[in-house]
VMD Tcl script that builds the backbone (N, CA, C; Angstrom):
set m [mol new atoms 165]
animate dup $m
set s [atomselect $m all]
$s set {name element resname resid chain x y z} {
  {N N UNK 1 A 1.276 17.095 -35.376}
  {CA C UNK 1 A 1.338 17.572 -33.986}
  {C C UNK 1 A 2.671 18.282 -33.752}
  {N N UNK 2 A 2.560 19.163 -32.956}
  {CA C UNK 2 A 3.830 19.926 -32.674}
  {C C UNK 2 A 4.643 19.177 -31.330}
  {N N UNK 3 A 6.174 19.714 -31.190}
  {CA C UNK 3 A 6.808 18.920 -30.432}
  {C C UNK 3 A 6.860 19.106 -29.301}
  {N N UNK 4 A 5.720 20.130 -28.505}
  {CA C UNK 4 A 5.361 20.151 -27.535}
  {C C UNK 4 A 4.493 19.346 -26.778}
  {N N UNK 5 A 3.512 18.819 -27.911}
  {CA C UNK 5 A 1.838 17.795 -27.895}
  {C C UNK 5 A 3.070 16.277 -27.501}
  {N N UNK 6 A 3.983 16.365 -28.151}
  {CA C UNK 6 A 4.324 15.140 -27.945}
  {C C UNK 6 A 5.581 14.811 -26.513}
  {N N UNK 7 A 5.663 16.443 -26.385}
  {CA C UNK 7 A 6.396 16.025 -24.644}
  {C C UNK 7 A 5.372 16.231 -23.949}
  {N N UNK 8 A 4.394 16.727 -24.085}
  {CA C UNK 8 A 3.161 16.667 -23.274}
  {C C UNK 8 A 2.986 14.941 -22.896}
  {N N UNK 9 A 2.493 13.949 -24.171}
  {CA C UNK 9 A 2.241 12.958 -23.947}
  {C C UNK 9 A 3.091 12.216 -23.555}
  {N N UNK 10 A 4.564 12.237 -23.858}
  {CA C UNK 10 A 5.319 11.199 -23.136}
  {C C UNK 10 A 5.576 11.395 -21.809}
  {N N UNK 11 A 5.849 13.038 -21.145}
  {CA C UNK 11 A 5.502 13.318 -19.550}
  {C C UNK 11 A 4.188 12.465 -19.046}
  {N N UNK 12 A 3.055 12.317 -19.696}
  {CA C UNK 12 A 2.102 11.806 -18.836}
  {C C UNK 12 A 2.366 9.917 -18.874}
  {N N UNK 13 A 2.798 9.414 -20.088}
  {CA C UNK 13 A 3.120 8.361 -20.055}
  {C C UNK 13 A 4.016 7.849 -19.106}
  {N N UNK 14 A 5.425 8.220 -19.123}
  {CA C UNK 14 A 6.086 8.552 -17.847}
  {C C UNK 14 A 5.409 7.946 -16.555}
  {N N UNK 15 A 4.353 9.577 -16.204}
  {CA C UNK 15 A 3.351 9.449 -15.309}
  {C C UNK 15 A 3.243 8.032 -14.957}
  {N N UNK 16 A 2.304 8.105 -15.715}
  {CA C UNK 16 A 1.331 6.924 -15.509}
  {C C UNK 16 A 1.926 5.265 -14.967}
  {N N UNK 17 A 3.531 5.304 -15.843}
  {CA C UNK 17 A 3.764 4.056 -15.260}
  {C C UNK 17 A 4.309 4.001 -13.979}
  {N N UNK 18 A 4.887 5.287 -13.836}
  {CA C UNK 18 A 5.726 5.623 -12.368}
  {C C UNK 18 A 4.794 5.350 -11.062}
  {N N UNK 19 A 2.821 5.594 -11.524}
  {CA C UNK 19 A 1.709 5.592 -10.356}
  {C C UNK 19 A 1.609 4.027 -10.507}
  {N N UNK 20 A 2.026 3.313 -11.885}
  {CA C UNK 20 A 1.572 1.792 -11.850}
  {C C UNK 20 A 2.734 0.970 -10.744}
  {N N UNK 21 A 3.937 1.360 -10.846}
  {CA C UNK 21 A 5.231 1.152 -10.529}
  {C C UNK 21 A 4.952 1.222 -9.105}
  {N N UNK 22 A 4.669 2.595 -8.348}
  {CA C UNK 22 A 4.382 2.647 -6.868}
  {C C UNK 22 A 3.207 1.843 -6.437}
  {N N UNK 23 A 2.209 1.783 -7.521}
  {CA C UNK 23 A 0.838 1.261 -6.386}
  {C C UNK 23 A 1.405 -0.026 -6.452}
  {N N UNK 24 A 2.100 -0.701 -7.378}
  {CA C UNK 24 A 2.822 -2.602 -7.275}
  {C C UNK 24 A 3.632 -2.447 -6.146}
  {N N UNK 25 A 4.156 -1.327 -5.835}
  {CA C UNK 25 A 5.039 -1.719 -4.754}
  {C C UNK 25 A 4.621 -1.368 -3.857}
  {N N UNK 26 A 3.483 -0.564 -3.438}
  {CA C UNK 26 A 2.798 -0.425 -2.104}
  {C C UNK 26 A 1.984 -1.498 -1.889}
  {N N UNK 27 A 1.290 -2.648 -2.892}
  {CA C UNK 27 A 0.363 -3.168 -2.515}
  {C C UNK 27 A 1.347 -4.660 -2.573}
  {N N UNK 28 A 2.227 -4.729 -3.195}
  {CA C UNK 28 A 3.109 -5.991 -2.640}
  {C C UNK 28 A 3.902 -5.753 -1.213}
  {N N UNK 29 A 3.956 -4.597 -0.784}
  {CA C UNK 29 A 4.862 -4.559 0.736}
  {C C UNK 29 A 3.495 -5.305 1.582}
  {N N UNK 30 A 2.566 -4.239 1.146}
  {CA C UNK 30 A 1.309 -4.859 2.424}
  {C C UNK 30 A 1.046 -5.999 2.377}
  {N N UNK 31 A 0.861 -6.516 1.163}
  {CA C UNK 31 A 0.849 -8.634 1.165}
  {C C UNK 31 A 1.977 -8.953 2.149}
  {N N UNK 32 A 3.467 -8.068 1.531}
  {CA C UNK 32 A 4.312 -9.176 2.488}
  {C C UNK 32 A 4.170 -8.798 4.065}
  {N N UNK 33 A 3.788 -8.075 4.125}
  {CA C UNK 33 A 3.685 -7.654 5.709}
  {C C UNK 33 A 2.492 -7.685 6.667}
  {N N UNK 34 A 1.429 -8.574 5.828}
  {CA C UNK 34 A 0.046 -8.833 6.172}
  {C C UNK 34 A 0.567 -9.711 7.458}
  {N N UNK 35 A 1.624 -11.069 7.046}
  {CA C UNK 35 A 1.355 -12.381 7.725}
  {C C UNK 35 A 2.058 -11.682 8.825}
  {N N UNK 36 A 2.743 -10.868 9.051}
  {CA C UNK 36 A 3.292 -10.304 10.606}
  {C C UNK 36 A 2.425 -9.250 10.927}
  {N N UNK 37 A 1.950 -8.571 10.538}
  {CA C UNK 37 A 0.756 -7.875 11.080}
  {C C UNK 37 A -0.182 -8.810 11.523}
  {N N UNK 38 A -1.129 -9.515 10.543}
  {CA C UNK 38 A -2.419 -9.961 11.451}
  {C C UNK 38 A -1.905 -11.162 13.016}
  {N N UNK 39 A -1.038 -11.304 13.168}
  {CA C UNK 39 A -1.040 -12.125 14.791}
  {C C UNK 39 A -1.012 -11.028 15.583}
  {N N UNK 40 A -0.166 -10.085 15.529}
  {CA C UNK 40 A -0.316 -8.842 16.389}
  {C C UNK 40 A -0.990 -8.138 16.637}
  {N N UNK 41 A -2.170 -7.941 15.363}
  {CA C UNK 41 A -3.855 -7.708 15.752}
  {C C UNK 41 A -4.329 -8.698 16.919}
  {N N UNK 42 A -4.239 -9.838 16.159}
  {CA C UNK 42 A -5.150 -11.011 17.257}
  {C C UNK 42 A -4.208 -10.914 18.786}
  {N N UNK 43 A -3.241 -10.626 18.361}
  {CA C UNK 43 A -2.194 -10.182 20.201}
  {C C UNK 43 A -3.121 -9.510 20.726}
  {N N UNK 44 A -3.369 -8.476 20.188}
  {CA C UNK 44 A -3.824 -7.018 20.712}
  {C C UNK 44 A -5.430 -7.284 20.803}
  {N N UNK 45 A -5.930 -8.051 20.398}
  {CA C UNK 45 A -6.975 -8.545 20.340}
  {C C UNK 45 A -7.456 -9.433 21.673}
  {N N UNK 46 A -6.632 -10.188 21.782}
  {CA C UNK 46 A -6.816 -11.120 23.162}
  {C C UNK 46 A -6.392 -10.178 24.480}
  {N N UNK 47 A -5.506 -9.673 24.451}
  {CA C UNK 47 A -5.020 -8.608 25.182}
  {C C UNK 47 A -6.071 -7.840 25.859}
  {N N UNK 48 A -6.798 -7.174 24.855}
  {CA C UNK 48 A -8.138 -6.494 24.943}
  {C C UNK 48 A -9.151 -7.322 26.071}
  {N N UNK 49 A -9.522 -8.504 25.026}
  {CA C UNK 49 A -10.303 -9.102 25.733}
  {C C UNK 49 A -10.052 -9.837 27.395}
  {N N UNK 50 A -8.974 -9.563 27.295}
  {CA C UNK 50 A -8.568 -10.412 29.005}
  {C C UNK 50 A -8.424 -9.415 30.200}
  {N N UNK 51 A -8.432 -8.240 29.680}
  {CA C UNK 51 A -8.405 -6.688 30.568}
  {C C UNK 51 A -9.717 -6.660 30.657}
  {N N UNK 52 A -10.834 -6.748 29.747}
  {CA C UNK 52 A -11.636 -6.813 30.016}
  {C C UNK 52 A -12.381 -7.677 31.200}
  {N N UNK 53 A -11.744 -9.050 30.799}
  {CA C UNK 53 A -12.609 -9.771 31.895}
  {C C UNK 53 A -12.501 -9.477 32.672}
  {N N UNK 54 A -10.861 -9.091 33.234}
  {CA C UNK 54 A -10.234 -8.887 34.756}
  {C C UNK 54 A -11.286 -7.897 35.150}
  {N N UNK 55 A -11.444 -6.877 34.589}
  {CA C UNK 55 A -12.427 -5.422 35.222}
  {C C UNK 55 A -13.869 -5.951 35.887}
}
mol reanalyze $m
mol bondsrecalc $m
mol representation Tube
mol addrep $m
């Protein structure tokens, strides 16, 4: 193989761990930030529902 085939493949290797690297760290922020998000749904949730009744 010429030494182009092989910066070809290590650029995509690279790649690839850099997309593994971000999606671990996008999908561990949202775990940690689930347990303060979902009460503020159910806030916004009851909220909802009590405007409602009043109407």
């Amino acid at each position: 193989m010429t030494t182009t085939t092989w910066i070809w493949i290590w650029i995509c290797i690279v790649i690839l761990i850099l997309e593994l690297i971000f999606i671990y760290i996008v999908v561990h922020k949202s775990y940690r930030y689930k347990h303060t998000i979902d009460p503020i749904d159910d806030h916004i949730e009851k909220m909802n529902r009590e405007k409602i009744d009043i109407e």
